[in-house]
C-alpha positions as a printed NumPy array, in Angstrom:
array([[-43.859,   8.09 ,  -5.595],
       [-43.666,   4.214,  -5.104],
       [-40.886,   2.947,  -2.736],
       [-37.819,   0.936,  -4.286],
       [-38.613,  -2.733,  -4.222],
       [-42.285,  -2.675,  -3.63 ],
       [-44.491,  -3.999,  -6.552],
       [-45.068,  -2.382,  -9.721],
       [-48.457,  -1.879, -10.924],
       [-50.417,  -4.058, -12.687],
       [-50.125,  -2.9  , -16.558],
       [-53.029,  -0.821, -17.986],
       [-56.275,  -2.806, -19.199],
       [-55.839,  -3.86 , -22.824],
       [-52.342,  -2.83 , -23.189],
       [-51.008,  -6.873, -22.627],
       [-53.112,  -9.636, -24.169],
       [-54.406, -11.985, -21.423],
       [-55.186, -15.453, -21.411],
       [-58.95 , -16.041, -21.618],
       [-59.849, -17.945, -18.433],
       [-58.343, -19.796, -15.505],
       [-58.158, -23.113, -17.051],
       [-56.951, -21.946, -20.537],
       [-53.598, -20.218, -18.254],
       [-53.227, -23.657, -16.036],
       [-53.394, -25.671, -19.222],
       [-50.502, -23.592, -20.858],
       [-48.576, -23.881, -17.871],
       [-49.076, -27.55 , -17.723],
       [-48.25 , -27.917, -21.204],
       [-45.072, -25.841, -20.601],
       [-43.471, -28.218, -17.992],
       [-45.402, -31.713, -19.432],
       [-42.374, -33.023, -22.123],
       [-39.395, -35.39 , -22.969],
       [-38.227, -35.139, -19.225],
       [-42.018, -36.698, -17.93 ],
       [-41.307, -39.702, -20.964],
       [-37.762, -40.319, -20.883],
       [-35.979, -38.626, -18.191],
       [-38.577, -39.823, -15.482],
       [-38.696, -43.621, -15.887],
       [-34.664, -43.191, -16.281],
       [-34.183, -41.336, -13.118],
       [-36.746, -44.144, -11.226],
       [-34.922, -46.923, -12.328],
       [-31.317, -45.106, -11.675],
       [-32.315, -45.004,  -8.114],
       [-34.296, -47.095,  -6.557],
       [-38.293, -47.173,  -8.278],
       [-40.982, -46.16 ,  -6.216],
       [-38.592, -44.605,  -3.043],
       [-37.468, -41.85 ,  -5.871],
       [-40.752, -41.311,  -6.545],
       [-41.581, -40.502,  -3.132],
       [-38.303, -38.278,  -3.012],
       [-39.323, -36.283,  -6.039],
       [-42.948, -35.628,  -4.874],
       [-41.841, -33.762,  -1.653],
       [-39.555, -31.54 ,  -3.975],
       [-42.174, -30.612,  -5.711],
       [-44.239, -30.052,  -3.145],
       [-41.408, -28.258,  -1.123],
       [-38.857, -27.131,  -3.811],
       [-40.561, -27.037,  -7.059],
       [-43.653, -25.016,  -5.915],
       [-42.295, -21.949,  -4.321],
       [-40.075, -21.583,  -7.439],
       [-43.135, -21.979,  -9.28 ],
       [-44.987, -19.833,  -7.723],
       [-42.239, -17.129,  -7.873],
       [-42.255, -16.935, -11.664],
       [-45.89 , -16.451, -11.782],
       [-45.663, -13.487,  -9.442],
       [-43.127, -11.822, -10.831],
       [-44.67 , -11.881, -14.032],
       [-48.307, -10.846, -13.044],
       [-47.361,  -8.264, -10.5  ],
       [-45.194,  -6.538, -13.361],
       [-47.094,  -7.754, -16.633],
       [-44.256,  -8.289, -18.523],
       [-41.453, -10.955, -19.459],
       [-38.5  , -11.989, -16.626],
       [-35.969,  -9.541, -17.914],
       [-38.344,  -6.125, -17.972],
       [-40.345,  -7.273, -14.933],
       [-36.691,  -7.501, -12.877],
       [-36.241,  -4.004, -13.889],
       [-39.268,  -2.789, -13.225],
       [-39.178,  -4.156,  -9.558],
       [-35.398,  -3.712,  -8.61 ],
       [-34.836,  -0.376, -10.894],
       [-31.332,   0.512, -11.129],
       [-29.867,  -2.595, -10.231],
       [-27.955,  -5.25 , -12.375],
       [-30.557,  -7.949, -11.336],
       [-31.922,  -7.755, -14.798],
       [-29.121,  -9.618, -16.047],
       [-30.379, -12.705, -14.382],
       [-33.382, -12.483, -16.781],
       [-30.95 , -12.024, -19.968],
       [-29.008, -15.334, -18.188],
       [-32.449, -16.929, -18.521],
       [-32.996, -15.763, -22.088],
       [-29.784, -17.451, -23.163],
       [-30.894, -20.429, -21.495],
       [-33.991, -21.081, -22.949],
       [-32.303, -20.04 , -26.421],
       [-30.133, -22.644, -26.128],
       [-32.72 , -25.368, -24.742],
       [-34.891, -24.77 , -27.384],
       [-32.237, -25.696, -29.727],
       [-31.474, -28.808, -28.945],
       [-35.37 , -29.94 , -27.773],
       [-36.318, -28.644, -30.717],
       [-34.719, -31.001, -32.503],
       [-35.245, -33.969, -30.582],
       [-39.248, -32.667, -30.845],
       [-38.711, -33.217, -34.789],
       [-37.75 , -37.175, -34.277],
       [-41.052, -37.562, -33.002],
       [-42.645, -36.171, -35.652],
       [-40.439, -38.537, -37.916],
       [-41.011, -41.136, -35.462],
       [-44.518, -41.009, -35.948],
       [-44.302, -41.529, -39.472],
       [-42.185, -44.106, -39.677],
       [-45.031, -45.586, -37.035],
       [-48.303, -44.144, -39.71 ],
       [-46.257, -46.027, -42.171],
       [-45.796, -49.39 , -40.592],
       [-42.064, -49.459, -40.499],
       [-41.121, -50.519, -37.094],
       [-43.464, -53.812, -37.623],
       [-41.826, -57.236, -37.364],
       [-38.566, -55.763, -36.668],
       [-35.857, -56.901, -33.793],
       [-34.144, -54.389, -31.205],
       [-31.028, -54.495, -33.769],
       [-32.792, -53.512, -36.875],
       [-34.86 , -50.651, -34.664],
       [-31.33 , -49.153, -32.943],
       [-29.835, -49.513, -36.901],
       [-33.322, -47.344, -37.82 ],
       [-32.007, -44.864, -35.391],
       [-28.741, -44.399, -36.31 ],
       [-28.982, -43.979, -39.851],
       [-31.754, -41.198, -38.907],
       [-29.589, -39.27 , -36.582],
       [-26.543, -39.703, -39.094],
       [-28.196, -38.257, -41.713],
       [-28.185, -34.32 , -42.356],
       [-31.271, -33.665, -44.405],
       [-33.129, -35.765, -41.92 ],
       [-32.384, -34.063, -38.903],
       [-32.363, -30.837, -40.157],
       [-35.924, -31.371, -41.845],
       [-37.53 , -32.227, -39.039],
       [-36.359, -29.787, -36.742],
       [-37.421, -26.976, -39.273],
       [-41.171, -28.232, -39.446],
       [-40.869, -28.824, -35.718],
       [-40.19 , -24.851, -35.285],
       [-42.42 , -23.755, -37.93 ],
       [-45.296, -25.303, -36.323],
       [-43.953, -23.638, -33.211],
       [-43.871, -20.235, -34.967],
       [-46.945, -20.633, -36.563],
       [-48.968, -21.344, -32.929],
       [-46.463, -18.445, -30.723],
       [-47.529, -15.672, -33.966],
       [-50.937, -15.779, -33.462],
       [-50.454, -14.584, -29.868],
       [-52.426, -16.122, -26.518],
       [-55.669, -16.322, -27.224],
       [-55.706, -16.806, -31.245],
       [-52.367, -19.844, -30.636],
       [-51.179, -20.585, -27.78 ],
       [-54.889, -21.197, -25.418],
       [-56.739, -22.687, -28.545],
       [-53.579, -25.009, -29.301],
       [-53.316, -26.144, -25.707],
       [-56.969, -25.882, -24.839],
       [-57.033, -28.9  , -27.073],
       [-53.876, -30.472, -26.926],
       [-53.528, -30.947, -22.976],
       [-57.189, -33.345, -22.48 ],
       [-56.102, -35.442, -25.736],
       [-52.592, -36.133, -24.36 ],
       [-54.313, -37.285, -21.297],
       [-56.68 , -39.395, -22.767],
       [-54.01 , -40.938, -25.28 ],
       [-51.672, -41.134, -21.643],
       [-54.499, -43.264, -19.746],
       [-55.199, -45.782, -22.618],
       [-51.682, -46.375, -23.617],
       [-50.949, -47.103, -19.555],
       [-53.975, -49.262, -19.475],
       [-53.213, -51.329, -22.206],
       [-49.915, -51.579, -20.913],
       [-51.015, -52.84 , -17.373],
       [-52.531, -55.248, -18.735],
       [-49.981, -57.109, -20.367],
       [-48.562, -60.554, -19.708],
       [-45.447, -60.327, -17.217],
       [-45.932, -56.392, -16.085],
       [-46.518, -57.252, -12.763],
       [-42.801, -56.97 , -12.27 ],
       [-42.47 , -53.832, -13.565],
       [-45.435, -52.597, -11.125],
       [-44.24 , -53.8  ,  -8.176],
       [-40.638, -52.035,  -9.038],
       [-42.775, -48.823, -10.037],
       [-44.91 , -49.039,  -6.723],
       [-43.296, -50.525,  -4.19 ],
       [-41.17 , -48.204,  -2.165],
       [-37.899, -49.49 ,  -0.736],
       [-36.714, -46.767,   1.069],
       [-33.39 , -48.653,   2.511],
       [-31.916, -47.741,  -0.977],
       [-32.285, -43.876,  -0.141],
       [-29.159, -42.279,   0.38 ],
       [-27.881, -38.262,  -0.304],
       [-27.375, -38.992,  -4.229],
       [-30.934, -40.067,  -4.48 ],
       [-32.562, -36.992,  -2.565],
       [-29.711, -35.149,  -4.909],
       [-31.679, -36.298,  -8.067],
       [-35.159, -36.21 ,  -7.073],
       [-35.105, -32.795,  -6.331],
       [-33.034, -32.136,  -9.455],
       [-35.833, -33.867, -11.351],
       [-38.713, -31.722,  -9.892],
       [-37.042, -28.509, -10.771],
       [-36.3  , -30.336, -14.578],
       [-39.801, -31.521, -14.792],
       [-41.534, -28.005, -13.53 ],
       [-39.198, -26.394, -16.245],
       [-38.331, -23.619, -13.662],
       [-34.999, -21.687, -13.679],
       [-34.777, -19.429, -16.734],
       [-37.946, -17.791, -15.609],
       [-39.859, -18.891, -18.998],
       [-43.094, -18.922, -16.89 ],
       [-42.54 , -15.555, -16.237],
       [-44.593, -14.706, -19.398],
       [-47.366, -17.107, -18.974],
       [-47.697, -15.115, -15.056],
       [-48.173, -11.606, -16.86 ],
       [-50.964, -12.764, -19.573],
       [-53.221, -13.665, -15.96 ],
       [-55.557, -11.733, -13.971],
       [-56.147, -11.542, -10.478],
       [-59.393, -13.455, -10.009],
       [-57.536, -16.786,  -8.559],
       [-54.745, -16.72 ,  -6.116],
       [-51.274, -17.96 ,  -7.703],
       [-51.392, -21.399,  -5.103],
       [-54.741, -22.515,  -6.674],
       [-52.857, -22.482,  -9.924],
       [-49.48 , -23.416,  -8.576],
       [-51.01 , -26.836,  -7.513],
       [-53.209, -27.481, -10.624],
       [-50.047, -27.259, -12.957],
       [-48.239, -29.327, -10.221],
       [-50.775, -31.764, -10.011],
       [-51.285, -31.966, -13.79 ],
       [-47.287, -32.513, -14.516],
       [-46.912, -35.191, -11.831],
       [-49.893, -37.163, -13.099],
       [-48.838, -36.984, -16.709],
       [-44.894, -38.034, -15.544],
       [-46.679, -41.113, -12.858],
       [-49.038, -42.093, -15.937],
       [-46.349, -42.637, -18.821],
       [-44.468, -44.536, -16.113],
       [-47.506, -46.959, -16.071],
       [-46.724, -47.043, -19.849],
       [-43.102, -47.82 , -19.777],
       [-42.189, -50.162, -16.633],
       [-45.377, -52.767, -17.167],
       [-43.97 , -53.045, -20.907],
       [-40.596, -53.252, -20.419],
       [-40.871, -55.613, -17.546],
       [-43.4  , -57.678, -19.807],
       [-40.513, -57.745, -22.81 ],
       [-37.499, -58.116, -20.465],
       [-36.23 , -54.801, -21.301],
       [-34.372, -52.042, -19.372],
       [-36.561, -48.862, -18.788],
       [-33.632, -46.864, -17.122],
       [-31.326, -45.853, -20.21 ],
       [-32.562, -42.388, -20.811],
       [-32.989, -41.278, -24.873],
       [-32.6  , -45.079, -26.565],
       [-35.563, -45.702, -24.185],
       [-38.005, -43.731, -26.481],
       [-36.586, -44.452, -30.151],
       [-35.066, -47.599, -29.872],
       [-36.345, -49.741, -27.103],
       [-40.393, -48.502, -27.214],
       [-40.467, -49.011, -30.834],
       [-38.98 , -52.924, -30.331],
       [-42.119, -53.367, -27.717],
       [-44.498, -52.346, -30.104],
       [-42.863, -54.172, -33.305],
       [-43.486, -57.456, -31.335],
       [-47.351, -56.018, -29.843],
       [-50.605, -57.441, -31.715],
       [-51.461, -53.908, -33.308],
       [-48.086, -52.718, -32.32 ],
       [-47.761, -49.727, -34.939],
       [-51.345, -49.053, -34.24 ],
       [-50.079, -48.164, -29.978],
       [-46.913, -46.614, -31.66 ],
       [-48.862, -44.298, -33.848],
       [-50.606, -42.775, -30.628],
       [-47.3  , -43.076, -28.515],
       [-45.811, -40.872, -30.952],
       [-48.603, -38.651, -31.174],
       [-49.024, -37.927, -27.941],
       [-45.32 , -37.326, -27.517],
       [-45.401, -34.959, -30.364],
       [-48.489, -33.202, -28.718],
       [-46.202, -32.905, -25.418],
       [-43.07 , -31.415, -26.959],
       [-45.026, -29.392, -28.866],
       [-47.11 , -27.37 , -25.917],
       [-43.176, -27.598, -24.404],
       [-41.456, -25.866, -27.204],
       [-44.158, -23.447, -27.228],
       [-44.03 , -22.561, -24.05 ],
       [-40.041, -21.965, -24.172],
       [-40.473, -19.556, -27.758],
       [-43.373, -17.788, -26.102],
       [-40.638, -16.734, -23.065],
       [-37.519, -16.095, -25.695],
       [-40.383, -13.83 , -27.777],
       [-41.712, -11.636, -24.743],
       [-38.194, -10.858, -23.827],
       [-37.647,  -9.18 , -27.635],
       [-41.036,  -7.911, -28.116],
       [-40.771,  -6.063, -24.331],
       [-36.889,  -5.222, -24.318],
       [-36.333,  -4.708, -28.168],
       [-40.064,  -3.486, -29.146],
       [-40.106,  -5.756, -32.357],
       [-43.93 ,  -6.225, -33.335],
       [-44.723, -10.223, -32.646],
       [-44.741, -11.936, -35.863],
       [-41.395, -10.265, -36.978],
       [-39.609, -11.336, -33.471],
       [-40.765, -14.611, -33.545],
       [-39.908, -15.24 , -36.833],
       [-36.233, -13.589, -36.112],
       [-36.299, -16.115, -32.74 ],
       [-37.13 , -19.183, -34.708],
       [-34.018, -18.35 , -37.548],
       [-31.764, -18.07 , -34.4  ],
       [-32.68 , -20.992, -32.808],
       [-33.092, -22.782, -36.224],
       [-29.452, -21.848, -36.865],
       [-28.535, -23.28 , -32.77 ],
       [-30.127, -25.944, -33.737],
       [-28.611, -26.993, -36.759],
       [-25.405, -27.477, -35.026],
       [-26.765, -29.967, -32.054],
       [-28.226, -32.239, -34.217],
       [-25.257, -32.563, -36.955],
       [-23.332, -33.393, -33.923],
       [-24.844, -36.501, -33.993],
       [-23.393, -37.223, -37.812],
       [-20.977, -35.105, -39.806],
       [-20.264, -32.954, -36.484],
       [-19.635, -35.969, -34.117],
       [-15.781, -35.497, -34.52 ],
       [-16.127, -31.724, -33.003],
       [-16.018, -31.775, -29.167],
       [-16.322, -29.174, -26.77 ],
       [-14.079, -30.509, -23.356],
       [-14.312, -33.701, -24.436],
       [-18.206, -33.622, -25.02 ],
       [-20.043, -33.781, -28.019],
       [-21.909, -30.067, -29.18 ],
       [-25.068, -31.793, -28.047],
       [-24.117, -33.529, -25.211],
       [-22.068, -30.207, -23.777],
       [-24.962, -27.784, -24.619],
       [-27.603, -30.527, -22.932],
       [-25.764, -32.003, -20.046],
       [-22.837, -29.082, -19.13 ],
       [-23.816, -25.801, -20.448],
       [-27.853, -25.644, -19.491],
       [-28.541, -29.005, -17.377],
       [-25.839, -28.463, -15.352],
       [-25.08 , -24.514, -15.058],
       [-27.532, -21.914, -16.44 ],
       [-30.534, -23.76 , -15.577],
       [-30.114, -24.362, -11.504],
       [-27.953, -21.807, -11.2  ],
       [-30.738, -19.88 , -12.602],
       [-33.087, -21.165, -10.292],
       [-30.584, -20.598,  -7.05 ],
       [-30.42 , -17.133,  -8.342],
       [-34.068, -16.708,  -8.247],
       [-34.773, -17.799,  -4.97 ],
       [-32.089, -15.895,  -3.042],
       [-33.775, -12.678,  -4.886],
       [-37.229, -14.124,  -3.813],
       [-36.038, -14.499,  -0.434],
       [-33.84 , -12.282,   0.705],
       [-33.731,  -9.316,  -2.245],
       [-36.959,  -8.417,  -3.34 ],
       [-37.929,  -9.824,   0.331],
       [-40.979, -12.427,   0.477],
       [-43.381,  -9.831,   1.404],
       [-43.495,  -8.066,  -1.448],
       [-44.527, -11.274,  -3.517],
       [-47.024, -13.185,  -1.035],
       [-49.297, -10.223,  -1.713],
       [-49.134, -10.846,  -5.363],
       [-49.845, -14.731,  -4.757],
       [-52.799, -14.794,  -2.591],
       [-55.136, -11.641,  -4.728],
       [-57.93 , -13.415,  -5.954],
       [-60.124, -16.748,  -4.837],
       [-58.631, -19.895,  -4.05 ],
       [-55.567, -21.709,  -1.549],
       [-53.645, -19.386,   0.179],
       [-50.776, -19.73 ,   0.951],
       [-49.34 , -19.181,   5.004],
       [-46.846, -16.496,   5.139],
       [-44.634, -18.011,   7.7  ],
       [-44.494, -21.197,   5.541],
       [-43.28 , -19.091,   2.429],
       [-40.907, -17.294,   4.137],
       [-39.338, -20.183,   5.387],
       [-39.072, -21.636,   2.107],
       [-37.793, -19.309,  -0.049],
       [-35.544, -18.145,   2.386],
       [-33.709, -21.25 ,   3.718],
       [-34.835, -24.508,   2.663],
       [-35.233, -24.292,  -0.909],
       [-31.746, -21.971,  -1.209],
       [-30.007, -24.767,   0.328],
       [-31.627, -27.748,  -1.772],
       [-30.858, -26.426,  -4.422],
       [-27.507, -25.263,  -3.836],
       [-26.671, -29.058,  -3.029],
       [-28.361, -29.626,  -6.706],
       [-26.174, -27.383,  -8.256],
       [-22.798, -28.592,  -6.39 ],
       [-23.948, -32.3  ,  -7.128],
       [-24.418, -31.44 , -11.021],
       [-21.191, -29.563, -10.9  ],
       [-19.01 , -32.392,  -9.04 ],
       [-20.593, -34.828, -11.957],
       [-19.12 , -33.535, -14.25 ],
       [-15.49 , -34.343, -13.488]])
């Protein structure tokens, strides 16, 4: 009989679909965490505090914080082969540690809402860029563009609906027949649109500015707020917390260990997040605009720099293609987690849970982006439904907390040991024990404790 706590067996061959190779699982993953917060959120949080010292900040999260967490969720998921809330059961049976999973659930629910949404206006977006209807005019007439879109019902409601069928669509045909052949190709034509658009960006007259700002670290700026936010930001940009890459962990074998993958989706998000910052400082220093204003950034400042470019709509076609191509793989990645956890705990068959998921999250939706128009007079605490559901409910609660959570039951519940085996099976990096014990134990418990208090104290 196996001992309480010690890891569950892997799940029968053939009974859970399985991603078809290495780099088909890392590209997923990639795609997962590679979304609005690498376009918007990034080049905001660089310019909020300081330019290249952030950076610098941010990359040692990852490297510290980020990538045990990381590495957590995979484990959990491909020691158990199944989604966050079964696999807590199946390793801590009889305890209430499954509710952390559920927590997660409800997160991700939630998230998917409102990116959802915001995933449709760049699908809009890039018609409105096809169509030529940015060209010639001035930042007012863009920011008047924007309004009216956001104001208007049909609009916003449209495009999140074809935003989450196309989501549905991709998450129904499972991991091999949707999700792998949709980011198989997805993930190396984002990168290619990525490097061109940053390239022809560089090379602009008057980005030097925005370079040396971007690469130049001055570190006398650091203070506790900064190292606050650029650990806050590798946890955002990793997408780790709710335990959505839970699921993508139990569709893998054990060929590879879990820190040759770990690093490769690390890797991959940090150079897609460092590339479109190459896009956005060099243009905005080149225009005289601010790139630190979070949202307006994307559909109201961007779309001024291209109206005034030499083939301006032709750039802001592929801008808005490749950020379509990134929220997509995200909001796939997020239904994929919300649709494991029904077909495992509710045993719904896939296509009829998915569709039930996308009607609920539809219906979530709705709400978050009305708030912008004939809902802006409803507010929750003072805070639009958006703006409370983004920046309160899952930025600043469910999501670290979520994370803290998962760490101290790495560390000091489940007990490293029983994971570390889990993460080095197969070829590839290892990773030293004394190291991860360390980690998940003390350092990244506290770190992100400080995160959560930080996000908490913000909010009054």
């Amino acid at each position: 009989m196996r001992k309480e706590n010690s890891p569950a067996p892997p799940a029968p061959p053939g009974e859970r679909e399985q991603f078809g190779s290495r780099i088909a699982f890392v590209l997923a993953s990639m795609g997962g965490a590679i979304g609005l917060g690498n376009v918007w959120k990034f080049p905001y949080m660089v310019g909020r505090y300081g330019g290249a010292a952030f950076i610098v900040v941010y990359m040692i999260a990852l490297l510290v914080i980020g990538a045990p967490v990381l590495m957590a969720e995979f484990a959990i998921g491909r020691n158990t082969g199944a989604s966050y809330t079964s696999a807590l059961k199946k390793l801590l049976p009889g305890t209430k540690w499954y509710l952390l999973g559920i927590i997660g659930t409800i997160a991700l629910a939630l998230t998917l809402g409102f990116y959802g949404g915001i995933a449709g206006w760049t699908l809009a977006y890039l018609l409105k860029s096809v169509t030529g209807q940015f060209a010639g005019m001035s930042a007012e007439q863009v920011g008047g563009v924007f309004g009216e879109f956001i104001a208007n019902p049909s609009q916003v409601i449209f495009w999140l609906a074809l935003m989450l069928f196309i989501t549905t669509f991709v998450v129904i045909r499972g991991v091999k027949g949707g999700i792998e052949k949709v980011c198989n190709v997805l993930l190396p034509v984002l990168f290619v649109m990525i490097i061109f658009l940053a390239v022809r960006s560089i090379i602009m007259p008057g980005s030097g500015a925005g370079l040396e700002f971007y690469l130049m670290p001055k570190f006398n700026e650091l203070n506790g707020e900064t190292i606050v936010a650029g650990v806050g930001q590798a946890l955002f940009t990793l997408g780790v917390g709710a335990g959505n890459l839970v699921i993508y962990g139990s569709y893998l074998d054990r060929k590879k260990s879990l820190t040759s993958s770990t690093v490769m989706v690390g890797l991959g998000d940090t150079l897609a997040a460092i590339l479109f910052g190459f896009i956005i400082f060099p243009a905005c220093a080149s225009f005289g605009i601010e790139a630190g204003m979070g949202p307006p950034l994307v559909f109201i400042t961007l779309p001024t720099i291209f109206a005034q470019m030499k083939f301006g709509m032709v750039f802001a076609t592929i801008f808005f293609l490749l950020l379509s191509f990134a929220c997509l793989t995200s909001t796939i990645c997020i239904m994929e987690a919300i649709v494991g956890y029904v077909v495992d705990e509710w045993k719904v068959e896939r296509k009829k849970a998915t569709i039930g998921v996308a009607a609920f999250v539809f219906a979530i939706g709705v709400l978050m982006m009305l708030s912008f128009g004939v809902l802006s007079g409803v507010s929750i605490f003072g805070r639009s439904i958006f703006d409370f559901t983004n920046d309160v409910l899952v930025s600043a609660i469910l999501l670290p907390l979520g994370a803290l959570l998962m760490i101290i039951l790495v560390g000091w519940v489940i007990k490293p040991d029983k994971l570390l085996e889990e993460i080095n099976i197969g070829d590839g990096i290892k990773i030293n024990s004394a190291l991860f014990k360390v980690l998940v134990k003390y350092i990244v418990p506290i770190l992100i404790a400080a995160v959560f208090i930080q996000l908490v104290i913000n909010l009054f």
